[in-house]
C-alpha positions as CSV (number, residue, x, y, z in Angstrom):
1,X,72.3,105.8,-78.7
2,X,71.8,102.1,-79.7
3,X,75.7,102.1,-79.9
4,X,76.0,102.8,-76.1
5,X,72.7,100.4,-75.2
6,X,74.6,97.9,-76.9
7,X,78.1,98.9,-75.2
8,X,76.4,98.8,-72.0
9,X,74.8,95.3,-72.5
10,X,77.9,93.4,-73.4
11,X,79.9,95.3,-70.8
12,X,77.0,93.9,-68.4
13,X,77.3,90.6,-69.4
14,X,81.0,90.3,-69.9
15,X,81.1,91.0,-66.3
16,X,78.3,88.8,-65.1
17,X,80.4,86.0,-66.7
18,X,84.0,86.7,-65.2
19,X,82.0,87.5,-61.6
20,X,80.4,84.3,-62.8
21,X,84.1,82.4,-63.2
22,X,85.5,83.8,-60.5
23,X,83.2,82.5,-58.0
24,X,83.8,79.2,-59.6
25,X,86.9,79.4,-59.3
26,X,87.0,80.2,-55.5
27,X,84.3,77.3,-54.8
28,X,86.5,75.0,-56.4
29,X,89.9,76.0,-54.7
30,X,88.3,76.7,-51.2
31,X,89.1,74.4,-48.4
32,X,87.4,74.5,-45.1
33,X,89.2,74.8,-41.7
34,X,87.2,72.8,-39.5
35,X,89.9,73.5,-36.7
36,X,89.2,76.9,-36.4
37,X,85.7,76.9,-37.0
38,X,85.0,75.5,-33.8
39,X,88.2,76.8,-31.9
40,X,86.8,79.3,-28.9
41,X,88.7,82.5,-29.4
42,X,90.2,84.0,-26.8
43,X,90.5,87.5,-27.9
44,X,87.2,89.0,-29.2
45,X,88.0,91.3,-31.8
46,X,85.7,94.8,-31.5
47,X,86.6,95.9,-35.1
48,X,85.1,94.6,-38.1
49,X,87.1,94.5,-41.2
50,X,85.1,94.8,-44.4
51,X,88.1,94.0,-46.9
52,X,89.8,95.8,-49.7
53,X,89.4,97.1,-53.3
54,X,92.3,95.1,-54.9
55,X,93.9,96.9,-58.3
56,X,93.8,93.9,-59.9
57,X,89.6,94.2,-59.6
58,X,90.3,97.8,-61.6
59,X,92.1,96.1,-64.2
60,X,89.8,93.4,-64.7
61,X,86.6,95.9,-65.3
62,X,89.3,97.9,-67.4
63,X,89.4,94.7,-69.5
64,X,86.3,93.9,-69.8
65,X,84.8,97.6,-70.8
66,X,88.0,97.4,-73.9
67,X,86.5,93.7,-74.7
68,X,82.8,94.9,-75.1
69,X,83.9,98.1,-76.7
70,X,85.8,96.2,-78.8
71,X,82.8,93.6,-79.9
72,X,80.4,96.7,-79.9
73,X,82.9,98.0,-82.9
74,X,83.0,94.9,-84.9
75,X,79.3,94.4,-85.0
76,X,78.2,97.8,-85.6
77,X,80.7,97.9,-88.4
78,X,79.2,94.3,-89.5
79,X,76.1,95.7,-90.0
80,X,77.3,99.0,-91.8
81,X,79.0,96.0,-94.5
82,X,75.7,94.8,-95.0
């Protein structure tokens, strides 16, 4: 049980930290349109498009989960040394 409570943890905060870096990322490479911000649009579009689940996201979380399993391994067999 503490195996998977500490498998859990550093999956959590592996994640936190690349959701973390990602946003970062897109702050720092984001430029504003100021042009079409205040263009008036002449078609008003009744359909609201809430985005997509890339693959890439899958892979990502795929990963992370091996990484944390992977540091949940070595300390648990760290300890067992001791």
């Amino acid at each position: 049980m503490k195996k998977y409570i500490f498998y859990l943890a550093s999956f959590m905060i592996l994640y936190f930290i690349f959701q973390l870096g990602s946003g970062l990322l897109l702050t720092m490479f984001y430029t504003p349109d100021l042009t079409a911000a205040y263009y008036p649009s002449t078609n008003n579009i009744q359909e609201v498009n809430f985005g997509n689940v890339l693959p890439l996201q899958f892979v990502f979380i795929l990963i992370i989960a091996s990484r944390s399993f992977i540091l949940t391994e070595r300390v648990f067999k760290l300890k067992s040394r001791v």
